[in-house]
FIKELO-996796 format. One record per residue (C-alpha): residue number from 1; x, y, z; residue in one letter. Coordinates in nm, 3 decimals. Example, Ala and Ser with C-alpha at 12.3 -4.5 7.8 and 13.67 -1.06 7.14 Angstrom:
BEGIN
nr=1 px=1.230 py=-0.450 pz=0.780 rest=a
nr=2 px=1.367 py=-0.106 pz=0.714 rest=s
This chain:
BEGIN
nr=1 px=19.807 py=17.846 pz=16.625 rest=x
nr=2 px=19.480 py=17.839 pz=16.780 rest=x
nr=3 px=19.460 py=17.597 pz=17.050 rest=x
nr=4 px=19.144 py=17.402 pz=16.934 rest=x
nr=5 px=19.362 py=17.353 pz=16.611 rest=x
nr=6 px=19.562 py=17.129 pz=16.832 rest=x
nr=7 px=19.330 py=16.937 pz=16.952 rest=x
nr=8 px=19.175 py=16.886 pz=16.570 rest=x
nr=9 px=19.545 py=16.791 pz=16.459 rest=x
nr=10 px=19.579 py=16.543 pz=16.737 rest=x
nr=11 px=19.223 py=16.412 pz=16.687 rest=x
nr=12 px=19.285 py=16.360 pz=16.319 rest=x
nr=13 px=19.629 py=16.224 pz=16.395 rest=x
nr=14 px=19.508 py=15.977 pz=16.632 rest=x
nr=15 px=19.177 py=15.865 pz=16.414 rest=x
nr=16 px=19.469 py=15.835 pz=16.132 rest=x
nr=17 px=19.629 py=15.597 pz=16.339 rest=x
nr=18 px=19.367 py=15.379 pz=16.438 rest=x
nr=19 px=19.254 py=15.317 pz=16.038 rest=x
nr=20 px=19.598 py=15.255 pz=15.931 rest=x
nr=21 px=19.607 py=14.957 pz=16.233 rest=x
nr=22 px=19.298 py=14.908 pz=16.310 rest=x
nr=23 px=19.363 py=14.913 pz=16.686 rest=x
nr=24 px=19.139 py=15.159 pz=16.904 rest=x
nr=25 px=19.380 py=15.088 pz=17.187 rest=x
nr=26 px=19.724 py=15.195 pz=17.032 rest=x
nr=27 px=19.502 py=15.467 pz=16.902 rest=x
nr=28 px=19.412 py=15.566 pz=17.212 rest=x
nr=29 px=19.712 py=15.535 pz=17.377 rest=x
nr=30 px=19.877 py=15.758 pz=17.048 rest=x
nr=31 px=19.616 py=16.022 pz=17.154 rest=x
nr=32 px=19.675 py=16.041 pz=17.527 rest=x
nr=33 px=20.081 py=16.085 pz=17.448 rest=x
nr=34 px=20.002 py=16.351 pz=17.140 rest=x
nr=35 px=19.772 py=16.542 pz=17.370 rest=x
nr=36 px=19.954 py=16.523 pz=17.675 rest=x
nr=37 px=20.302 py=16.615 pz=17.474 rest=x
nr=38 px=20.049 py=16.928 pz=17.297 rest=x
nr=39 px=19.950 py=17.008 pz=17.645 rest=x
nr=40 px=20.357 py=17.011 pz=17.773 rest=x
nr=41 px=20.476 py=17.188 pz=17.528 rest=x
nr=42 px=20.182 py=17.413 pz=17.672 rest=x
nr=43 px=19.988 py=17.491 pz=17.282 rest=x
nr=44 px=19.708 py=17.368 pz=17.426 rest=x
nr=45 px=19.541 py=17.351 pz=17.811 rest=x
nr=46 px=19.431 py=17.029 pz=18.026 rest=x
nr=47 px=19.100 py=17.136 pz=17.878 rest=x
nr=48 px=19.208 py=17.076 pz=17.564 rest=x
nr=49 px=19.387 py=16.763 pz=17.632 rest=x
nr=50 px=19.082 py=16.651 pz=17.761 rest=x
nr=51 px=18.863 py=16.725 pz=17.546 rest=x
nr=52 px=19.042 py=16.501 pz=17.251 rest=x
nr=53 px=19.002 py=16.225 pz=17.468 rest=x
nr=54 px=18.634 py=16.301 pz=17.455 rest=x
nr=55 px=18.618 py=16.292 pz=17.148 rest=x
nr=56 px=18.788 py=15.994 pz=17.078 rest=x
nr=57 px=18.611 py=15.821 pz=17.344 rest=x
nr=58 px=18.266 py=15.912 pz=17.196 rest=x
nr=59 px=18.398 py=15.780 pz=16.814 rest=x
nr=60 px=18.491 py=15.468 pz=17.013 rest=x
nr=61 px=18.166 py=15.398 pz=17.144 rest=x
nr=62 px=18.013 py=15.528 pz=16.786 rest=x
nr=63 px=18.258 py=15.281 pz=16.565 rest=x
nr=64 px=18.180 py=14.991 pz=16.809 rest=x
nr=65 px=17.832 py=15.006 pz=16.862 rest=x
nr=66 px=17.688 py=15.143 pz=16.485 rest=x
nr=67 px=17.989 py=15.188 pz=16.236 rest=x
nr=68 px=18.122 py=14.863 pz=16.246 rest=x
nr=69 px=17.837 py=14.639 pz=16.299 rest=x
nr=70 px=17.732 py=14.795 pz=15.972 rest=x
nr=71 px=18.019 py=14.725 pz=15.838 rest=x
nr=72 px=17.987 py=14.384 pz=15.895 rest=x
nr=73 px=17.650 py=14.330 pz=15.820 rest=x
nr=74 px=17.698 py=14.478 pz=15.474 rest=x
nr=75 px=18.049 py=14.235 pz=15.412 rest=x
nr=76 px=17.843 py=13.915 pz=15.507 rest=x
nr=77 px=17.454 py=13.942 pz=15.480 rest=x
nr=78 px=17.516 py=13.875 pz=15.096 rest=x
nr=79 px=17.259 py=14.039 pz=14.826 rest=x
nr=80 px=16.898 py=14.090 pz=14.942 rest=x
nr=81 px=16.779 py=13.981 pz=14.586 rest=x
nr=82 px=16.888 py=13.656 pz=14.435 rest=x
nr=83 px=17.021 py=13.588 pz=14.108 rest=x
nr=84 px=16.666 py=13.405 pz=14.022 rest=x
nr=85 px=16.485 py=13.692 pz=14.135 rest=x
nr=86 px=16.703 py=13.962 pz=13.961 rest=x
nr=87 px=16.691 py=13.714 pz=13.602 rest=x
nr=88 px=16.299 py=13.672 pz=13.670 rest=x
nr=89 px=16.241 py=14.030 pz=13.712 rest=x
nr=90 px=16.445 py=14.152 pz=13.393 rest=x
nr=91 px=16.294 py=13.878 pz=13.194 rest=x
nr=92 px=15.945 py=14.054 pz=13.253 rest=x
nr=93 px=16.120 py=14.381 pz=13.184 rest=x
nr=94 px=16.227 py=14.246 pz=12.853 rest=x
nr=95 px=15.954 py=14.036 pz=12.745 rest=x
nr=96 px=15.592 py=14.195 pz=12.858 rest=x
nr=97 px=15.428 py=14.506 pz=12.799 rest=x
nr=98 px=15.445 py=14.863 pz=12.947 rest=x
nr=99 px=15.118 py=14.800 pz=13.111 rest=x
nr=100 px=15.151 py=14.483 pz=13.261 rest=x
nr=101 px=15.094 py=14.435 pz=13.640 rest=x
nr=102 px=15.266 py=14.174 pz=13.831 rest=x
nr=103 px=15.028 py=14.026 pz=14.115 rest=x
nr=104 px=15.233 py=13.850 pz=14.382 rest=x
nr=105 px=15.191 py=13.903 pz=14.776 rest=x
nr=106 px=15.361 py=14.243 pz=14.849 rest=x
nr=107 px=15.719 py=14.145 pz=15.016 rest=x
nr=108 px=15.869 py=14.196 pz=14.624 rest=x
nr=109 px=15.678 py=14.494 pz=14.557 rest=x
nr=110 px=15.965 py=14.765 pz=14.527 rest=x
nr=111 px=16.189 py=14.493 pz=14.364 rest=x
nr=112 px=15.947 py=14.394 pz=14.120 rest=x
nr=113 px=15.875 py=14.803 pz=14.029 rest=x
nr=114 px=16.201 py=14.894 pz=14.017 rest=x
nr=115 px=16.369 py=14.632 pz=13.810 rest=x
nr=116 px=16.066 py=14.533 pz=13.602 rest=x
nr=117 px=15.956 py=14.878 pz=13.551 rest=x
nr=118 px=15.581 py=14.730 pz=13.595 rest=x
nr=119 px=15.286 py=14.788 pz=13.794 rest=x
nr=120 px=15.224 py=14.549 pz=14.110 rest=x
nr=121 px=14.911 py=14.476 pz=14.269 rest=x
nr=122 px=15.040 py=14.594 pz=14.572 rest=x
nr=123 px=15.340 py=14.640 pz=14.781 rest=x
nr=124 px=15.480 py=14.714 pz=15.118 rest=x
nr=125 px=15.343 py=15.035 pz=15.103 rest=x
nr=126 px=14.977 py=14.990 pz=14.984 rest=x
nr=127 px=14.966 py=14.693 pz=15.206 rest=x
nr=128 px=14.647 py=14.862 pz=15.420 rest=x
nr=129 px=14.470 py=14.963 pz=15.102 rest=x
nr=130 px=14.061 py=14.910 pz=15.074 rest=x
nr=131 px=13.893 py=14.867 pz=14.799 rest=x
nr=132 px=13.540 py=14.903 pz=14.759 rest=x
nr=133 px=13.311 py=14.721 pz=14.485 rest=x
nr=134 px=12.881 py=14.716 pz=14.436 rest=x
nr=135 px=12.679 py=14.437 pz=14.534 rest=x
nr=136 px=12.293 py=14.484 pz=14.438 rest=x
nr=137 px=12.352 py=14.836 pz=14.521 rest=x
nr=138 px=12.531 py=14.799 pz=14.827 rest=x
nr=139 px=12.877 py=14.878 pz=14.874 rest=x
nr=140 px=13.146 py=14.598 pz=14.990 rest=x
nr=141 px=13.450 py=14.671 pz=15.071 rest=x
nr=142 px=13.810 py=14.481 pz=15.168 rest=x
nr=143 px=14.096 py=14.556 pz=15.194 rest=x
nr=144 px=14.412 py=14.482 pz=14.912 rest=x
nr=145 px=14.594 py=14.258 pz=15.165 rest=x
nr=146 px=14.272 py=14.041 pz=15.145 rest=x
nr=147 px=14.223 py=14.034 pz=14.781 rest=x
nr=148 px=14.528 py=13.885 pz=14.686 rest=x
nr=149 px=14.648 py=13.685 pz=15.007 rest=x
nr=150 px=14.260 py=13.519 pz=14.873 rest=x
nr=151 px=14.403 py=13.434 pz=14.538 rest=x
nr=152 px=14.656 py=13.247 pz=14.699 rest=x
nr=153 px=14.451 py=13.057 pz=14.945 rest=x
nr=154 px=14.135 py=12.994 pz=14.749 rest=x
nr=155 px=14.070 py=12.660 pz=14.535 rest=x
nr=156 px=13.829 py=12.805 pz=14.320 rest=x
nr=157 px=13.964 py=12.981 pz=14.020 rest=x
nr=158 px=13.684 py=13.228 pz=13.963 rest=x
nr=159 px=13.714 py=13.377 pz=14.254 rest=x
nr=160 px=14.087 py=13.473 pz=14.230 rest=x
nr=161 px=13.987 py=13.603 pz=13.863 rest=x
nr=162 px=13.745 py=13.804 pz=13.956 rest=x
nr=163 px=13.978 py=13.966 pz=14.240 rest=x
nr=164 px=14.249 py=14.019 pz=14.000 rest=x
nr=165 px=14.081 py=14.193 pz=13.741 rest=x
nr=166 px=13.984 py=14.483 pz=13.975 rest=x
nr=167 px=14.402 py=14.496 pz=13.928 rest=x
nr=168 px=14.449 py=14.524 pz=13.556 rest=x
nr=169 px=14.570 py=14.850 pz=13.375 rest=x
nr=170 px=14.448 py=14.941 pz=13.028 rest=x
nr=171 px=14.569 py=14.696 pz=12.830 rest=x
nr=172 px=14.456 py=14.402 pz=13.081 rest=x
nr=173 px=14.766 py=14.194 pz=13.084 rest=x
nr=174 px=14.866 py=14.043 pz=13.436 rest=x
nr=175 px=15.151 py=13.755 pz=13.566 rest=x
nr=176 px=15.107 py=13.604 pz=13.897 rest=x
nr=177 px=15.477 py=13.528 pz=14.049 rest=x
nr=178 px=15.494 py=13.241 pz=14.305 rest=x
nr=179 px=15.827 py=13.244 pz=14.474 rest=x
nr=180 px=15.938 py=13.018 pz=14.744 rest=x
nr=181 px=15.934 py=13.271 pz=14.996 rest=x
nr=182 px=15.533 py=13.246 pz=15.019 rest=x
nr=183 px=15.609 py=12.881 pz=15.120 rest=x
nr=184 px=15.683 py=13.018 pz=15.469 rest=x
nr=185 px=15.481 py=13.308 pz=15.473 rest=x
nr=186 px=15.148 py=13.092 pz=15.412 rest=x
nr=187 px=15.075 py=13.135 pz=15.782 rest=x
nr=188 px=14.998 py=13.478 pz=15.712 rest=x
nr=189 px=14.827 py=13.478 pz=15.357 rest=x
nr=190 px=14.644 py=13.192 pz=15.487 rest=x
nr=191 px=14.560 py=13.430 pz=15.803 rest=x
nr=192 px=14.448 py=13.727 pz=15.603 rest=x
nr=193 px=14.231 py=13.551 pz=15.383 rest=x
nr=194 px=13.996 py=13.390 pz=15.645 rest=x
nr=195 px=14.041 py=13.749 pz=15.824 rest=x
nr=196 px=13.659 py=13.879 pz=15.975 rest=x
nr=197 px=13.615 py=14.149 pz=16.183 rest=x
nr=198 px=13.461 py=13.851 pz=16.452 rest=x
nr=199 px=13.698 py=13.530 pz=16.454 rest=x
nr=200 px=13.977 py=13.730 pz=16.323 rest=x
nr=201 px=14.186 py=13.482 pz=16.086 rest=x
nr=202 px=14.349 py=13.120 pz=16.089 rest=x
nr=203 px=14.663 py=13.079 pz=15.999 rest=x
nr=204 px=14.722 py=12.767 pz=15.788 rest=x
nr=205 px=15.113 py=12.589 pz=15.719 rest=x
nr=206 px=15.308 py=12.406 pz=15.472 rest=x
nr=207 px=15.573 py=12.141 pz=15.683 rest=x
nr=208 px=15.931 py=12.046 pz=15.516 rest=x
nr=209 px=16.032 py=11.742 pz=15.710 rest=x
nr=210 px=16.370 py=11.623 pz=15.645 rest=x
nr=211 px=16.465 py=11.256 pz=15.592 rest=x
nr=212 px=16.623 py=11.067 pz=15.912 rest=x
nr=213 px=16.686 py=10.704 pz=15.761 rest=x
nr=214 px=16.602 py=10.447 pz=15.534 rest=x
nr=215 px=16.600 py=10.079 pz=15.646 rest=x
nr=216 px=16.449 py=9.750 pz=15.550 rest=x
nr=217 px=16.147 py=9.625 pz=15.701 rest=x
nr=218 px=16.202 py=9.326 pz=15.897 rest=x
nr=219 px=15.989 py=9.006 pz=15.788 rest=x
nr=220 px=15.909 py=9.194 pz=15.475 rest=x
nr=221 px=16.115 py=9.125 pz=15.147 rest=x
nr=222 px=16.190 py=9.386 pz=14.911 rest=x
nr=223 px=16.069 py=9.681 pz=15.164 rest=x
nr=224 px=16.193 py=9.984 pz=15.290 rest=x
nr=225 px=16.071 py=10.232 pz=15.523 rest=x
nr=226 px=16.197 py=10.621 pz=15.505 rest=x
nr=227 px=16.131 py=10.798 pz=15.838 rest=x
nr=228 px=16.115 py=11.189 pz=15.841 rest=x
nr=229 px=16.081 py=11.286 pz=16.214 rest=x
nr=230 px=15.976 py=11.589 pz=16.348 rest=x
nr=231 px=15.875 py=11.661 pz=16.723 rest=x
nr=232 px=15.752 py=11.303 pz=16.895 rest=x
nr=233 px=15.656 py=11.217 pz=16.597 rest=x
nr=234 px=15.746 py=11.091 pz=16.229 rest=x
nr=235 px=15.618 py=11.066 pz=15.946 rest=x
nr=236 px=15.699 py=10.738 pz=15.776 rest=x
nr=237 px=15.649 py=10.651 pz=15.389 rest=x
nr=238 px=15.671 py=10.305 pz=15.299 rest=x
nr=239 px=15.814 py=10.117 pz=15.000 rest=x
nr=240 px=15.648 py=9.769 pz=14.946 rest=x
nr=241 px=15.805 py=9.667 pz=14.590 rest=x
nr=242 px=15.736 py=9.995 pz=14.464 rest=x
nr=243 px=15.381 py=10.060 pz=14.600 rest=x
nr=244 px=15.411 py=10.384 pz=14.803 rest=x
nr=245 px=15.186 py=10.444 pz=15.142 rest=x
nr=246 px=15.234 py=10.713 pz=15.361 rest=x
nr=247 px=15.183 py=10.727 pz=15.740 rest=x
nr=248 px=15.193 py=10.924 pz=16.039 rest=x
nr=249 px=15.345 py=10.747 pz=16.369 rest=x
nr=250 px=15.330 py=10.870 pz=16.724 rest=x
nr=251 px=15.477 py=10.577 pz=16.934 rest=x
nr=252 px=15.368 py=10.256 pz=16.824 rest=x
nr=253 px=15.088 py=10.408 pz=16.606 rest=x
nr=254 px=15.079 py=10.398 pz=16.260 rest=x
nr=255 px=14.808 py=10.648 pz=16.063 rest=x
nr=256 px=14.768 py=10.645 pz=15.726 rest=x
nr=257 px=14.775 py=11.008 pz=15.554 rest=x
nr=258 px=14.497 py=11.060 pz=15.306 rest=x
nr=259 px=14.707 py=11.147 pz=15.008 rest=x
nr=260 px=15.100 py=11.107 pz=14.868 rest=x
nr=261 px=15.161 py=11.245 pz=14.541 rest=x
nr=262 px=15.499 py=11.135 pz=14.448 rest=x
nr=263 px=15.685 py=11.097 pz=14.113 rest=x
nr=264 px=15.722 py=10.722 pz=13.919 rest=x
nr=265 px=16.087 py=10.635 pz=13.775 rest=x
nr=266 px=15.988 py=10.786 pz=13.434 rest=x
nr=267 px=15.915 py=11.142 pz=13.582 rest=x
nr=268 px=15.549 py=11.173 pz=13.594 rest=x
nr=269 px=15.366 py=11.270 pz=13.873 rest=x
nr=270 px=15.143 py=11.007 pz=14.081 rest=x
nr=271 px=14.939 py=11.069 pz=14.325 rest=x
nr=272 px=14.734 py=10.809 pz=14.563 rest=x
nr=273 px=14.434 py=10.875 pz=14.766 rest=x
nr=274 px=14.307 py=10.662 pz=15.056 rest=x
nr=275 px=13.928 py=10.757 pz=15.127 rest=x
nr=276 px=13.860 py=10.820 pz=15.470 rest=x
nr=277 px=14.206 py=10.818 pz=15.572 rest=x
nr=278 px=14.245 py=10.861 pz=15.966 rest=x
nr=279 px=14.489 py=11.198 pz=15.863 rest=x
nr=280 px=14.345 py=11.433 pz=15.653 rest=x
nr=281 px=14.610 py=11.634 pz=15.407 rest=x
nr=282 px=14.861 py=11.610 pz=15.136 rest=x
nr=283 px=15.204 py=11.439 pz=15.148 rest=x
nr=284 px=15.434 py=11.541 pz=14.866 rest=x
nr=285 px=15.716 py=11.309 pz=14.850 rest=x
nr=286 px=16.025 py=11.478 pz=14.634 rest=x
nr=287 px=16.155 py=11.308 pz=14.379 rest=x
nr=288 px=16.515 py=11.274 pz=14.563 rest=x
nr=289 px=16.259 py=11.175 pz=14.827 rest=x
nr=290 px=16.530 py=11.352 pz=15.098 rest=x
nr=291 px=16.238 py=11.599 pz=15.210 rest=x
nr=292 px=15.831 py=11.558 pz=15.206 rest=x
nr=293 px=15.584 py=11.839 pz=15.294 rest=x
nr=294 px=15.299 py=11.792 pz=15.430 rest=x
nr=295 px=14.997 py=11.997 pz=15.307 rest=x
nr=296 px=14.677 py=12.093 pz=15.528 rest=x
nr=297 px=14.391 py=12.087 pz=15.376 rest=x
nr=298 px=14.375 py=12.427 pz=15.372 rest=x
nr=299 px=14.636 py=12.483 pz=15.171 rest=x
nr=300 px=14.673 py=12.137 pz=14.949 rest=x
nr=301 px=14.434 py=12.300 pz=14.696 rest=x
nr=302 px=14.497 py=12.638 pz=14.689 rest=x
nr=303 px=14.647 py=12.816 pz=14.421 rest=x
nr=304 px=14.950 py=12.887 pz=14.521 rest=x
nr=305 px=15.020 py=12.516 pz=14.583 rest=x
nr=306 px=14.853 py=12.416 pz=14.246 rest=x
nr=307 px=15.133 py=12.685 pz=14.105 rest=x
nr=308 px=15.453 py=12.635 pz=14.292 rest=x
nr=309 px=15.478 py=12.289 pz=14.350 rest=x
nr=310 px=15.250 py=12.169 pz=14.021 rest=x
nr=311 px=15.336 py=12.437 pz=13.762 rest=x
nr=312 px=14.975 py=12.493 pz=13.743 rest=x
nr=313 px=14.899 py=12.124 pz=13.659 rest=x
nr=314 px=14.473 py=12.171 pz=13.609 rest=x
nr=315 px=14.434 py=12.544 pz=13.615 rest=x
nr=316 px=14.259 py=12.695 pz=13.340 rest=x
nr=317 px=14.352 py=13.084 pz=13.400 rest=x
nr=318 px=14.709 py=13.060 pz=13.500 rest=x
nr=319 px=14.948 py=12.973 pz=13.227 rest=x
nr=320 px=15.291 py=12.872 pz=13.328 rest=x
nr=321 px=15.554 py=13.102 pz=13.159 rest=x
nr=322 px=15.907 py=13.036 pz=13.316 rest=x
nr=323 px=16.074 py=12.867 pz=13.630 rest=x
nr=324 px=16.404 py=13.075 pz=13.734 rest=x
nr=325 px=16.640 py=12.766 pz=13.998 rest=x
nr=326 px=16.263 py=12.642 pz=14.131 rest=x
nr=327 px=16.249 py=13.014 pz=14.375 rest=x
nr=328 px=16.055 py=13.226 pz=14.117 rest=x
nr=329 px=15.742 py=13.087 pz=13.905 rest=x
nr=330 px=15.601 py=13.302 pz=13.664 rest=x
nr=331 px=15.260 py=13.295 pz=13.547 rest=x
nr=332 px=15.010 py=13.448 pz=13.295 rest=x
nr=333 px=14.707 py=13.499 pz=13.390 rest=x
nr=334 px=14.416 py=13.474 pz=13.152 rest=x
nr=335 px=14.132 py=13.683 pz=13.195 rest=x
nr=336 px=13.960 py=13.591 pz=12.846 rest=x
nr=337 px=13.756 py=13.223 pz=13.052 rest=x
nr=338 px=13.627 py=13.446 pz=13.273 rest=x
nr=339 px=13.233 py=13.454 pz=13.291 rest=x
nr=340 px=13.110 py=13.797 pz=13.177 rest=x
nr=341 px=12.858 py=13.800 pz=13.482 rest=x
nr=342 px=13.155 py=13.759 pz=13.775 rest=x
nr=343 px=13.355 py=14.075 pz=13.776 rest=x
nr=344 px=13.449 py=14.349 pz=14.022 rest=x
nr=345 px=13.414 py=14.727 pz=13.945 rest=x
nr=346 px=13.070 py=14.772 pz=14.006 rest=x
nr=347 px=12.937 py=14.481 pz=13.816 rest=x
nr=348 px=12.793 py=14.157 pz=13.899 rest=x
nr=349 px=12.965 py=13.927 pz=14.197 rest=x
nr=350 px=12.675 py=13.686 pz=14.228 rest=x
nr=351 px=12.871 py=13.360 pz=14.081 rest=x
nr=352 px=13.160 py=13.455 pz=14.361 rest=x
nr=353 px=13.013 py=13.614 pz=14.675 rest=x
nr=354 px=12.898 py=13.315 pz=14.850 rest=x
nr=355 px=13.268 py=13.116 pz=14.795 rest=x
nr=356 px=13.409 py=13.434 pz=14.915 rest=x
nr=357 px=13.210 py=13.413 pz=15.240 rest=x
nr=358 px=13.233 py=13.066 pz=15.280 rest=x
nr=359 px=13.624 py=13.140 pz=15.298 rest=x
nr=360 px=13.590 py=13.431 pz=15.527 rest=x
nr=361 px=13.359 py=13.296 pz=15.792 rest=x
nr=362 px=13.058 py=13.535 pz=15.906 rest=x
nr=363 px=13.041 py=13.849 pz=15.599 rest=x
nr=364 px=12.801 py=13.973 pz=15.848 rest=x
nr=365 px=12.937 py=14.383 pz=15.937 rest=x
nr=366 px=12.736 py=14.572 pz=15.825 rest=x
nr=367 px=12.780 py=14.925 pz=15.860 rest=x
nr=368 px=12.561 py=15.271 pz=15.749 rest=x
nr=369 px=12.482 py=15.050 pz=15.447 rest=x
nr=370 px=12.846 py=14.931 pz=15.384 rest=x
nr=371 px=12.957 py=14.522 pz=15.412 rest=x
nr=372 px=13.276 py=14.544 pz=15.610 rest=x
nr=373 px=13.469 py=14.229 pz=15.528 rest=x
């Protein structure tokens, strides 16, 4: 037998080994006496003998630095799409047609093409897109990322309907999906919104602050403060006899938050306002009220708040269609309110470009004729 034959045999022998006990040592050890007995019985050289410890060596390092760090990664990382997300996605499979596009910020993309078998706005991969529209003759042009992180950020529903429909295939038909993953990732839609080539963008966030304690105010009957601390400070919601108030407290000072919306014993949602309220924002107290989030003002208005946390509660062009465990929120949006005069695709923009500027800070590139936003 060729002697590289017996160093094969006693390389397969010893890799047998080590997967029947998963033990590199023994294995190891197996190898050296295999070779070395090989290499007595002289069928194969010290070269030989060698050289299957080589190899085994280098599949050692191999299995313990790549293989099995894979292999554990795959046993406990758990499915990359959740059971909401998978029902959510074959629900639009089933239920809407061919044509449909799915606008959404463009983390699902791939998931939401291959499972829904629809069109998406944009994805991972068209991420850098432009797009370029007239304005009184002049071309303006911004990019994909822009147009929709917009529609999330904006308060002002024309504008995010006059984005979208530069989006819509032939038969018009779109859903907007608000998932809770764009909870966390508002610092960048938020950022690439109010993007200019000049100040760049700001990047705006939600806050989940997680309850501490509830205890009785002393002196006061029939209160009870909740305290949800974060950092050196808290923020502290107070129950007088069921009259709610809201504050934020940094040592021994109390400062009332402009707005709570919370929910009454029978379900509905309240919400009180305190004008000229020394912190400026939204507290949403949950029901359970175990968590509150504060809201910026940048963000307590936007659409994407307006969807996910109020089911669209006061929007005219985004009907709610279905909730899958609160992590997916499906919604249709209605292009049919739109004014005729406040499209994209080479018509009009007049009713839309000055909210679009306000949003984006100085529109003021200007380049070989072209408005770089």
């Amino acid at each position: 037998m060729n002697n590289y034959l017996y160093v094969i045999l006693a390389f397969l022998i010893s890799l047998a080994i080590f997967f029947t006990m998963n033990d590199y040592l023994i294995a190891f050890a197996a190898l050296i006496l295999i070779a070395g007995g090989i290499a007595w019985a002289k069928k194969i050289d010290k070269r030989g003998a060698a050289l299957c410890l080589v190899l085994f060596i280098i599949f050692g390092i191999g299995y313990a630095y790549f293989f099995n760090p894979g292999v554990y990664i795959a046993k406990n990382q758990g499915t990359v799409l959740s059971d909401n997300w998978f029902d959510a996605l074959t629900w639009i499979n089933q239920n809407t047609p061919g044509c449909t596009v799915i606008a959404t910020y463009w983390d699902p993309g791939h998931f939401i093409t291959g499972i829904s078998r629809r069109a998406v706005a944009f994805d991972g991969a068209s991420q850098g897109r432009l797009r370029t529209v007239k304005l009184d003759g002049v071309d303006v042009t911004t990019g994909t990322i822009q147009d929709i992180a917009t529609a999330l950020y904006t308060d002002n529903e024309t504008l995010a309907m006059n984005i979208l429909k530069k989006y819509r295939k032939e038969c018009g038909e779109m859903y907007f999906i608000a998932s809770n993953d764009l909870i966390g990732k508002s610092v960048w839609w938020s950022y690439f919104s109010t993007w200019d080539p000049v100040n760049k963008g700001k990047q705006s966030s939600y806050a989940f602050i997680n309850l501490a304690q509830a205890r009785p105010v002393v002196g006061q009957t029939n209160v009870v403060a909740y305290i949800y601390p974060f950092g050196n400070q808290q923020v502290v919601v107070k129950d007088d006899n069921g009259v709610l108030s809201a504050y934020l407290q940094q040592g021994n000072q109390l400062a009332e938050i402009e707005r709570l919306i919370f929910a009454n014993p029978d379900g509905s949602i309240a919400r009180k306002v305190v004008e000229n309220a020394p912190v400026r924002g939204t507290l949403y107290l949950e029901p359970l009220r175990q968590t509150v989030i504060y809201m910026p003002p940048e963000l307590e208005n936007s659409l994407f708040t307006r969807m996910y946390f109020f089911h669209g509660a006061g929007l005219n062009n985004f009907q709610f269609v279905n909730n899958w465990g609160g992590e997916v929120k499906l919604f249709k949006v209605k292009f049919d309110d739109t004014p005729a005069n406040a499209t994209f695709l080479g018509q009009k923009l007049e009713c839309c470009i000055e909210e679009y500027a306000s949003i984006h800070g100085k529109l003021v590139t200007i380049r070989n004729g072209t408005i770089v936003v």
